[in-house]
MARBAMI-957137 format. One record per residue: residue number from 1; y, x, z of N, C-alpha, C in turn. Coordinates in Angstrom, 2 decimals. Layout:
<sites>
{i: NUM | ny: Y | nx: X | nz: Z | cay: Y | cax: X | caz: Z | cy: Y | cx: X | cz: Z}
...
</sites>
This chain:
<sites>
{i: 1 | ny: 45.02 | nx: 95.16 | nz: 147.10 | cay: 45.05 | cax: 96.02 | caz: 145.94 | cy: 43.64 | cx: 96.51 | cz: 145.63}
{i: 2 | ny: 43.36 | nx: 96.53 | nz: 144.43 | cay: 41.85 | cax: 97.02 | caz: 143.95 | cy: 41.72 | cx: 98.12 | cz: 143.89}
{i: 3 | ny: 40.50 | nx: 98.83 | nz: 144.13 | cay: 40.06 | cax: 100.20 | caz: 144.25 | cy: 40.40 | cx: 100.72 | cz: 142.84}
{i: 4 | ny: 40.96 | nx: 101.77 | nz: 142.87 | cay: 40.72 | cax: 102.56 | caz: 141.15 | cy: 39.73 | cx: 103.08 | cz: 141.39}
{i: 5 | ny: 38.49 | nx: 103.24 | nz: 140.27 | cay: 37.29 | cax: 103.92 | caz: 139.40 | cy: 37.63 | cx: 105.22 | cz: 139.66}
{i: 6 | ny: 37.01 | nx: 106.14 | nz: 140.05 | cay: 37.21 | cax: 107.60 | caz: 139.76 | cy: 36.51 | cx: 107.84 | cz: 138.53}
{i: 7 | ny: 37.59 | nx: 108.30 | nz: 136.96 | cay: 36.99 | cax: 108.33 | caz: 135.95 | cy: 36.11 | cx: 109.62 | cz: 135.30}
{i: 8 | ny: 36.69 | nx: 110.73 | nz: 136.52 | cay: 35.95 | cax: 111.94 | caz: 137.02 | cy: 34.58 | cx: 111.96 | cz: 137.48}
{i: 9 | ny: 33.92 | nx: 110.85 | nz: 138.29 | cay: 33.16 | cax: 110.71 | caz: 139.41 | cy: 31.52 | cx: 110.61 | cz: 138.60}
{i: 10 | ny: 30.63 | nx: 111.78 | nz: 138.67 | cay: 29.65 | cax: 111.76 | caz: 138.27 | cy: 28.68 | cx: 110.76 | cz: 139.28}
{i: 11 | ny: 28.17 | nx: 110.40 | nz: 137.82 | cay: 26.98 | cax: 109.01 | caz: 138.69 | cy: 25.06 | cx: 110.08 | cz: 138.51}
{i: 12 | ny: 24.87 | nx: 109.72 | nz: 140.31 | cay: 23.58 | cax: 110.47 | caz: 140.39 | cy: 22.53 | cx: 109.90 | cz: 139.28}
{i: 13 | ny: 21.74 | nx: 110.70 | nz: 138.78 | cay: 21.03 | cax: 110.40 | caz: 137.53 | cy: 19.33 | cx: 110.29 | cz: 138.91}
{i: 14 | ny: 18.86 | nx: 108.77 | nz: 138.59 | cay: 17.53 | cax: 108.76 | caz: 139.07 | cy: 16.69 | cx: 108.76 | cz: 138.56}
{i: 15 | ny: 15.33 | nx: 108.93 | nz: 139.28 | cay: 13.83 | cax: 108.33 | caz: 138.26 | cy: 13.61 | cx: 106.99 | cz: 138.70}
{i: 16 | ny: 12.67 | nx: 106.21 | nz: 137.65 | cay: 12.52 | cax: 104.96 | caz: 137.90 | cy: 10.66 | cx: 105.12 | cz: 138.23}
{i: 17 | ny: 10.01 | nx: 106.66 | nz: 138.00 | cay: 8.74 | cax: 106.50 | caz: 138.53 | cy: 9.06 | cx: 106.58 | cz: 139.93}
{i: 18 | ny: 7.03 | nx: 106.30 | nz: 140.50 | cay: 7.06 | cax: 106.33 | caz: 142.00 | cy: 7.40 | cx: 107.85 | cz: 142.19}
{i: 19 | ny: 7.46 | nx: 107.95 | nz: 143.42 | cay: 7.16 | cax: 109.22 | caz: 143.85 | cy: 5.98 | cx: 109.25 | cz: 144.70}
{i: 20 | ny: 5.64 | nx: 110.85 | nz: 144.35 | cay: 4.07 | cax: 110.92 | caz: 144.29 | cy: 3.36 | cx: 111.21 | cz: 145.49}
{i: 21 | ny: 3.79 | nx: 110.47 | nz: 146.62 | cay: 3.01 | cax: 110.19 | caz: 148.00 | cy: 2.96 | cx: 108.61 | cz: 147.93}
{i: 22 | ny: 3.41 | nx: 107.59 | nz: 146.48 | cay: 3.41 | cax: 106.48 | caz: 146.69 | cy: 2.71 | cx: 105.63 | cz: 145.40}
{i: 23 | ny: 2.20 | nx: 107.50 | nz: 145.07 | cay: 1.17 | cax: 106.66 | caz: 143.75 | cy: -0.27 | cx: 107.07 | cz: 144.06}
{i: 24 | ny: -1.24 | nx: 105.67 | nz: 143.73 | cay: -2.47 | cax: 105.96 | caz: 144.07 | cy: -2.93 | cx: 106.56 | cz: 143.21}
{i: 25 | ny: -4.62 | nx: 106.84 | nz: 143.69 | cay: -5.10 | cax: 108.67 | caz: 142.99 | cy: -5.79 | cx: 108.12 | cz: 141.31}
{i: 26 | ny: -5.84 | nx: 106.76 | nz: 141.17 | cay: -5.52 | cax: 106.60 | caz: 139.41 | cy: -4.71 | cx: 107.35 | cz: 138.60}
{i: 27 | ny: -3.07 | nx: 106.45 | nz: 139.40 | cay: -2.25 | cax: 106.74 | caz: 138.60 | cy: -2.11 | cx: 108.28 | cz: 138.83}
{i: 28 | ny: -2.37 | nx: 109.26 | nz: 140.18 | cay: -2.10 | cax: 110.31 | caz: 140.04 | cy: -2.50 | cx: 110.97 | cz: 138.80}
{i: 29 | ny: -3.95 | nx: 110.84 | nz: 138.67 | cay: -4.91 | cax: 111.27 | caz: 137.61 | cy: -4.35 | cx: 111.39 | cz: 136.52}
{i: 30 | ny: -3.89 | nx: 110.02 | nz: 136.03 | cay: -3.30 | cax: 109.86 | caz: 134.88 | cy: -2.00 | cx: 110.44 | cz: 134.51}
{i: 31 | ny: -1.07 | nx: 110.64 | nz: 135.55 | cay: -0.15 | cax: 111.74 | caz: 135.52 | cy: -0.46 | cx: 112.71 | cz: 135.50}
{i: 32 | ny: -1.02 | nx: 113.52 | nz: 135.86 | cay: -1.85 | cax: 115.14 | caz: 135.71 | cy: -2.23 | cx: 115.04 | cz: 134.45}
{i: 33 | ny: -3.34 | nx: 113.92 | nz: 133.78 | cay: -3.77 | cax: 113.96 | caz: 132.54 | cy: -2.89 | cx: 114.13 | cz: 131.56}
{i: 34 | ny: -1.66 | nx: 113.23 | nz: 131.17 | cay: -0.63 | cax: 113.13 | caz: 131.03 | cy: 0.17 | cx: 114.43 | cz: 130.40}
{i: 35 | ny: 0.14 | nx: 115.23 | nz: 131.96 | cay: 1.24 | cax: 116.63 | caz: 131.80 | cy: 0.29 | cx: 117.62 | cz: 130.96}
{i: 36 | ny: -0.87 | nx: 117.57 | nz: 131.23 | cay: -2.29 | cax: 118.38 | caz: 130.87 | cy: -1.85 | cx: 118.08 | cz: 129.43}
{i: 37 | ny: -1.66 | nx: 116.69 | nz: 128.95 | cay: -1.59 | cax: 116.65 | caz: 127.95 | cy: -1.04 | cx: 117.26 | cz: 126.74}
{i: 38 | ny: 0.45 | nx: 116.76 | nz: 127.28 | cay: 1.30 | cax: 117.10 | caz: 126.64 | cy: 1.51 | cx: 119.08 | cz: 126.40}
{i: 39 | ny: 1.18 | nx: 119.69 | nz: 127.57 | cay: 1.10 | cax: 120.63 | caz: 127.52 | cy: 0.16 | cx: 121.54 | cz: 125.99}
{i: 40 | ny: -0.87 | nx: 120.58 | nz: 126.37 | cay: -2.20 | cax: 121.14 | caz: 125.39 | cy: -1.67 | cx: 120.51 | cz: 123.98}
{i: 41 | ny: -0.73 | nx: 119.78 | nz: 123.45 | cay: -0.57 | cax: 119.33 | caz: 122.34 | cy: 0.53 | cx: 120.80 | cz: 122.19}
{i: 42 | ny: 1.84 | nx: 121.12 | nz: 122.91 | cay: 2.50 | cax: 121.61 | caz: 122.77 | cy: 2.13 | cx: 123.62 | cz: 122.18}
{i: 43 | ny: 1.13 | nx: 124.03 | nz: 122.98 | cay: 0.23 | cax: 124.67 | caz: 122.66 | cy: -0.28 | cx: 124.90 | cz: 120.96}
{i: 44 | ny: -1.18 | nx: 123.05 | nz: 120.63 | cay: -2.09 | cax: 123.09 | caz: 119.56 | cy: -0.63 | cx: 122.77 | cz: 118.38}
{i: 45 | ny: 0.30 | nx: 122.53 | nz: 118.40 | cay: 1.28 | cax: 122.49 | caz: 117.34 | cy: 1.71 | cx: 124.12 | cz: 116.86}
{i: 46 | ny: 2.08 | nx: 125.03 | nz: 118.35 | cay: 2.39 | cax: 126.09 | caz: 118.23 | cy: 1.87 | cx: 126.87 | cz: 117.53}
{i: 47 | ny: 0.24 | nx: 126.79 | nz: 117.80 | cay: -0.85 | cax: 127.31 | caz: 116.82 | cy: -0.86 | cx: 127.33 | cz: 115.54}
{i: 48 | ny: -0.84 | nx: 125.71 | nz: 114.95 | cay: -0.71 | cax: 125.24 | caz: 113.78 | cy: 0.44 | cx: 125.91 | cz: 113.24}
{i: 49 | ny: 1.39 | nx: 126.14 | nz: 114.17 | cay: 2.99 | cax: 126.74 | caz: 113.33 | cy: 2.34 | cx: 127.95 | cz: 112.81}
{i: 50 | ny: 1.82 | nx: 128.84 | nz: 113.66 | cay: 1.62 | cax: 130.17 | caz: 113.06 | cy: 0.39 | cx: 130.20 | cz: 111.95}
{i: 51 | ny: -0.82 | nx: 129.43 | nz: 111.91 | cay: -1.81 | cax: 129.85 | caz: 110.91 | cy: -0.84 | cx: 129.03 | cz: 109.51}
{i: 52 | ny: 0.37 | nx: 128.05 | nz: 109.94 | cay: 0.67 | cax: 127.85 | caz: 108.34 | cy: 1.70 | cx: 129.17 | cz: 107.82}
{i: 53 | ny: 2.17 | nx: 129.88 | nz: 108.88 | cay: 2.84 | cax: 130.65 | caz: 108.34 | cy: 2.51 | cx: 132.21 | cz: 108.11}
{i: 54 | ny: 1.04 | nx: 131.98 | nz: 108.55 | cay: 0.01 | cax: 133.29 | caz: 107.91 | cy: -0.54 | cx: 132.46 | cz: 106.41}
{i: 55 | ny: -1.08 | nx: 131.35 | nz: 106.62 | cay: -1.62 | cax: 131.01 | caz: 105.13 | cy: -0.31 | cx: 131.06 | cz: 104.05}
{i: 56 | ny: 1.29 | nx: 130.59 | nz: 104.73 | cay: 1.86 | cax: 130.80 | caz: 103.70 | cy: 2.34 | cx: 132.16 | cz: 103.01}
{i: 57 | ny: 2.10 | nx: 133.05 | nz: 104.07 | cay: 2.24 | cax: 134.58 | caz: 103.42 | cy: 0.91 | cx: 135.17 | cz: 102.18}
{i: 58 | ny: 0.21 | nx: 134.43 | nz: 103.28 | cay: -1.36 | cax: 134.71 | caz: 102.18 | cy: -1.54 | cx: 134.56 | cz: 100.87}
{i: 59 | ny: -0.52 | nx: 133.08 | nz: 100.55 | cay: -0.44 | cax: 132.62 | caz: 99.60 | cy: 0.53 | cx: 133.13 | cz: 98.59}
{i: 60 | ny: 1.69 | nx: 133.82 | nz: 99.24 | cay: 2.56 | cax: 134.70 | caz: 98.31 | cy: 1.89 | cx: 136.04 | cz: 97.69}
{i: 61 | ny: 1.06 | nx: 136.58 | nz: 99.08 | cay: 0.74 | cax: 137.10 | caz: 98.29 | cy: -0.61 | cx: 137.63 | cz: 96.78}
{i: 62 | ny: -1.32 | nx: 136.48 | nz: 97.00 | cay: -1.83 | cax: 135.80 | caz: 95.82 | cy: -0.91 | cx: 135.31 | cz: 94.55}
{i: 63 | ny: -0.83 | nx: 134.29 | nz: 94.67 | cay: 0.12 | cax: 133.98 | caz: 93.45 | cy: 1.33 | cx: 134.76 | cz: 93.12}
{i: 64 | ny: 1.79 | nx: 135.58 | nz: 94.17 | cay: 3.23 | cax: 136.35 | caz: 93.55 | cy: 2.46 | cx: 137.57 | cz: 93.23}
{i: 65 | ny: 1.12 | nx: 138.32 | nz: 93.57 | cay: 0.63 | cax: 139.52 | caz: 92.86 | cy: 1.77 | cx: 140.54 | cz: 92.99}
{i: 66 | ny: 1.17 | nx: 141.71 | nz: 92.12 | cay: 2.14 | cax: 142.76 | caz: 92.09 | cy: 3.35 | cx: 142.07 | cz: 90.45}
{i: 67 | ny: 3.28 | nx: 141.53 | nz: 90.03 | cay: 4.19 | cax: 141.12 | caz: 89.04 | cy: 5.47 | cx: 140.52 | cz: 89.73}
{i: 68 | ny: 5.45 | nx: 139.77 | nz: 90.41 | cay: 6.61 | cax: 139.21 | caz: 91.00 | cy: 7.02 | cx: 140.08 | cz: 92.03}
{i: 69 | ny: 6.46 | nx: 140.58 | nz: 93.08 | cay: 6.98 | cax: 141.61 | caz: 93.80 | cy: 7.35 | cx: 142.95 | cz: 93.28}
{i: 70 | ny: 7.32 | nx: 143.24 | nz: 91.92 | cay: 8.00 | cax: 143.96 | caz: 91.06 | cy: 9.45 | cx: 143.12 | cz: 90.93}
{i: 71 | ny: 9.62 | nx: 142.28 | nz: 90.18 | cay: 10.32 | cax: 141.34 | caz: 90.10 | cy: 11.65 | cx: 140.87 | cz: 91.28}
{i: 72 | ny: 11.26 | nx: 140.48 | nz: 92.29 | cay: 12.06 | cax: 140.69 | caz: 93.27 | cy: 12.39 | cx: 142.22 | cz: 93.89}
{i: 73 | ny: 11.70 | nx: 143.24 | nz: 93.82 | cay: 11.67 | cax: 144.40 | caz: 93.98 | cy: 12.67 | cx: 145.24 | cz: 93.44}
{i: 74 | ny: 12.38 | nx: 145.00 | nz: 91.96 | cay: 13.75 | cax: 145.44 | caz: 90.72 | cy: 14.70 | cx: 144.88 | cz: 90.38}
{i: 75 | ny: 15.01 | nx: 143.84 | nz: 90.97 | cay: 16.14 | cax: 142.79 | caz: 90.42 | cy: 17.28 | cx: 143.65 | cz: 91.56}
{i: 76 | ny: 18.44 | nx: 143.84 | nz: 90.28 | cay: 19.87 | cax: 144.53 | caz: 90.75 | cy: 20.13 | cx: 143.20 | cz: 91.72}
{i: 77 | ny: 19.60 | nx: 141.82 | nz: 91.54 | cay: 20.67 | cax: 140.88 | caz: 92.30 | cy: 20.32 | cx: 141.25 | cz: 94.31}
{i: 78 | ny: 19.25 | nx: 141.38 | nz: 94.06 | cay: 18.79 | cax: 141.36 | caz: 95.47 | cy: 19.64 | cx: 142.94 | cz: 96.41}
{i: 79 | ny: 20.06 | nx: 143.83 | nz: 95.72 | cay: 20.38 | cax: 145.14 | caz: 96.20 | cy: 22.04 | cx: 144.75 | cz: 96.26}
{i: 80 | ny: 22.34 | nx: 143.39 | nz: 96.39 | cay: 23.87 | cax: 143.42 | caz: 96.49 | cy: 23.88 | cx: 142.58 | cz: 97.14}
{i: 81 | ny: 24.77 | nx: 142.81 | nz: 98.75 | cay: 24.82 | cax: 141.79 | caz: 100.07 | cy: 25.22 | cx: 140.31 | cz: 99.64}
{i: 82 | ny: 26.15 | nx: 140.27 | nz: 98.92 | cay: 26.59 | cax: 139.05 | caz: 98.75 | cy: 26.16 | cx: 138.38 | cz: 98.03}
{i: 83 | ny: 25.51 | nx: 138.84 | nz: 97.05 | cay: 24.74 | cax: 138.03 | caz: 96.17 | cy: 23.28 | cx: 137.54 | cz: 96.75}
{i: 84 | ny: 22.76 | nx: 138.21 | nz: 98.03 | cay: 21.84 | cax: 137.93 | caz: 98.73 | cy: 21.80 | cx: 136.81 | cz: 99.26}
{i: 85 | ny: 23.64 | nx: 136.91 | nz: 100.02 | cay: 23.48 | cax: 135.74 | caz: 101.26 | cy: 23.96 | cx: 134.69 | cz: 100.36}
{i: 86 | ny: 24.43 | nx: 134.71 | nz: 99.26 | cay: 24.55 | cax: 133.17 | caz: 98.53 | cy: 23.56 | cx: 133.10 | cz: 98.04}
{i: 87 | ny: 22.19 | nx: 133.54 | nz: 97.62 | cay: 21.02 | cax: 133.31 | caz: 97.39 | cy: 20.08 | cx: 132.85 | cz: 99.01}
{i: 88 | ny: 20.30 | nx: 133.36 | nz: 99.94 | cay: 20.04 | cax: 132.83 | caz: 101.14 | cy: 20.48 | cx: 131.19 | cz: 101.53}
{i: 89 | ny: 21.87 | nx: 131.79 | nz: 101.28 | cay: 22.61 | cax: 130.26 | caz: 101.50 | cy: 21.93 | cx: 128.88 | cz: 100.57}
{i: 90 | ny: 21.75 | nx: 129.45 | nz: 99.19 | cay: 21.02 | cax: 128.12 | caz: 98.11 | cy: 19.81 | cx: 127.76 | cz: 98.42}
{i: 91 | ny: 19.19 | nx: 128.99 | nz: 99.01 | cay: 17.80 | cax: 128.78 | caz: 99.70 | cy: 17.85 | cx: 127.49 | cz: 100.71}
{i: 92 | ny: 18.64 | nx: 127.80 | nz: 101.65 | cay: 18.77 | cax: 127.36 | caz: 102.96 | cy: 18.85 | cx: 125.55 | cz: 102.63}
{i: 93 | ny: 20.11 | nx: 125.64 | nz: 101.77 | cay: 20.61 | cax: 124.08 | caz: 101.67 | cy: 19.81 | cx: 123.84 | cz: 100.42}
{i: 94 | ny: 18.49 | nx: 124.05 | nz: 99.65 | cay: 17.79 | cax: 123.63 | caz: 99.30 | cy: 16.89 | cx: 122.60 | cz: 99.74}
{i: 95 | ny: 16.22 | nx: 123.71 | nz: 100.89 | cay: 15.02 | cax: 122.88 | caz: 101.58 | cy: 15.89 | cx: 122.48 | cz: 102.87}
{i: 96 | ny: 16.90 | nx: 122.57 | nz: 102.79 | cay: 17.44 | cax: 121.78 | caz: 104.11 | cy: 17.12 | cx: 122.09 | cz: 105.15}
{i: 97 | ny: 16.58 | nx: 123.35 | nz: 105.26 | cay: 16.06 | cax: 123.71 | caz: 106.60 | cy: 16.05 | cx: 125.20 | cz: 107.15}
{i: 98 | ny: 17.18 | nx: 125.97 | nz: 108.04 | cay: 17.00 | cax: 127.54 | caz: 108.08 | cy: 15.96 | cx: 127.63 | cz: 108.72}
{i: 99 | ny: 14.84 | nx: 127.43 | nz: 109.31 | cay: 13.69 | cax: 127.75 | caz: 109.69 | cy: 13.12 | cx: 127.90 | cz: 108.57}
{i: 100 | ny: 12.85 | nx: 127.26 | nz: 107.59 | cay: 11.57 | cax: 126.96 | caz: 106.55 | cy: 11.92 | cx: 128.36 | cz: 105.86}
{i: 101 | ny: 13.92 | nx: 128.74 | nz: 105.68 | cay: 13.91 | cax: 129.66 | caz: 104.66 | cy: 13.83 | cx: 130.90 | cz: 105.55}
{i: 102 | ny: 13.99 | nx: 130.97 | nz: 106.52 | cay: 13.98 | cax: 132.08 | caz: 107.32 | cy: 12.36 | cx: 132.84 | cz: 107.61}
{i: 103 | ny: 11.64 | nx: 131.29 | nz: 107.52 | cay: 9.98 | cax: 131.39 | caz: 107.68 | cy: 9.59 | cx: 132.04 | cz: 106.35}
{i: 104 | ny: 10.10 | nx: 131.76 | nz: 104.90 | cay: 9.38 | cax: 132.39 | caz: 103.94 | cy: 10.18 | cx: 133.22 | cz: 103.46}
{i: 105 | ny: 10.85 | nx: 133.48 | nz: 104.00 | cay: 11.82 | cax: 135.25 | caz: 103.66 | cy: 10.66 | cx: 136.31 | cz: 104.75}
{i: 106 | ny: 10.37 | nx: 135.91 | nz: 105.74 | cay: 9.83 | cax: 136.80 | caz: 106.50 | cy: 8.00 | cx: 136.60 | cz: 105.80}
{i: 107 | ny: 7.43 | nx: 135.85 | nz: 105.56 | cay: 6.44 | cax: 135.91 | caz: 105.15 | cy: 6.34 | cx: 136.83 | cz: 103.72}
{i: 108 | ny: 7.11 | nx: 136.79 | nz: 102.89 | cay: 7.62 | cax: 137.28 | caz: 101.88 | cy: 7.61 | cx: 139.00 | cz: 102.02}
{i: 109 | ny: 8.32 | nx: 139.32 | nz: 103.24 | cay: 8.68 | cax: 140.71 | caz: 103.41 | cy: 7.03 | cx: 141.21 | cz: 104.26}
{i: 110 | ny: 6.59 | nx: 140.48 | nz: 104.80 | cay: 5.02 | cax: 140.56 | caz: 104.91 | cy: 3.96 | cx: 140.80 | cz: 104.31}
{i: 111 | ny: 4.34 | nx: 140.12 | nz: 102.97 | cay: 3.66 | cax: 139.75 | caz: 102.14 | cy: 3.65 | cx: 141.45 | cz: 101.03}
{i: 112 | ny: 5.23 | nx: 141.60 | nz: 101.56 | cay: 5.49 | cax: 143.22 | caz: 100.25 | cy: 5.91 | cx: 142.87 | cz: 99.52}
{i: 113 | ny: 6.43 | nx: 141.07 | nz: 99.15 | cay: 7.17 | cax: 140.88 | caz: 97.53 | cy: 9.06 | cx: 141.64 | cz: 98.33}
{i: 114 | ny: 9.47 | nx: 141.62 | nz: 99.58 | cay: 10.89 | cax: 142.24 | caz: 99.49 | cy: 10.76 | cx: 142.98 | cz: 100.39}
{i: 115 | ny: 11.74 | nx: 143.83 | nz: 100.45 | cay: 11.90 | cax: 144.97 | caz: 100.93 | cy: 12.41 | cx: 144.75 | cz: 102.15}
{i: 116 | ny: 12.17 | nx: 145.12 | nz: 103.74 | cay: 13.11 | cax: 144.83 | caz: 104.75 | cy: 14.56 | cx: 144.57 | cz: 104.49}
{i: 117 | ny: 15.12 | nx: 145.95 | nz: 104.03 | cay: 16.54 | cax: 146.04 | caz: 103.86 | cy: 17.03 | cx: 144.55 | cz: 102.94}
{i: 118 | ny: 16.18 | nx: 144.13 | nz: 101.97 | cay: 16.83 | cax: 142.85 | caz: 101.20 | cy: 16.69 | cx: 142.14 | cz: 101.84}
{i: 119 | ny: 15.45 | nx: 141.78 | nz: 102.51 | cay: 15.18 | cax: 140.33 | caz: 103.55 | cy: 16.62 | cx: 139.97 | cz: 104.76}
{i: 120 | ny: 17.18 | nx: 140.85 | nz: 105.25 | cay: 17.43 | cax: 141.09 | caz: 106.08 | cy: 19.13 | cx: 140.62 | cz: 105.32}
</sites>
């Protein structure tokens, strides 16, 4: 009679690198370089995230001036929850992305074109 499969039975997950009393001090190097690497990219992206999302506040508040932050400021739509979060919501599935709208709602309220309480 044939063995049944245990369809329960987790399979050990391996590495297919050496292990590192069986790699010479090249390849060590190059592994260190490697992690060094990736590290220092992970870092220089992080960076980049934040000066675009200071230049993009910078930029609101240039081109939006005090005219538009009047504008969003005085508009009855923004002082009513629901009309917010379906304006949030059109935002959102606009750019397809709740980071991007979440990123320029907060740059926005940075910026002084909205008010905490509306951003929020």
């Amino acid at each position: 009679m044939a063995a049944v499969a245990d369809k329960w039975d987790v399979k050990q997950m391996e590495s297919g690198d050496k292990a590192w009393s069986r790699r010479t001090g090249p390849e060590k190097a190059l592994f260190v370089f490697i992690q060094v690497l990736k590290v220092a990219m992970a870092l220089g992206l992080l960076y980049i995230f934040l000066i675009s999302l200071s230049m993009m506040g910078n930029a609101f508040k240039v081109i939006g001036g005090p005219t538009a932050g009047k504008v969003f400021r005085n508009n009855d739509i923004f002082d009513n929850p629901f009309a917010g979060c379906s304006l949030g919501v059109l935002a959102t599935v606009l750019v397809q992305s709740s980071s991007t709208s979440t990123s320029i709602i907060i740059t926005m309220t940075a910026a002084g074109l909205i008010d905490p309480e509306n951003a929020i």
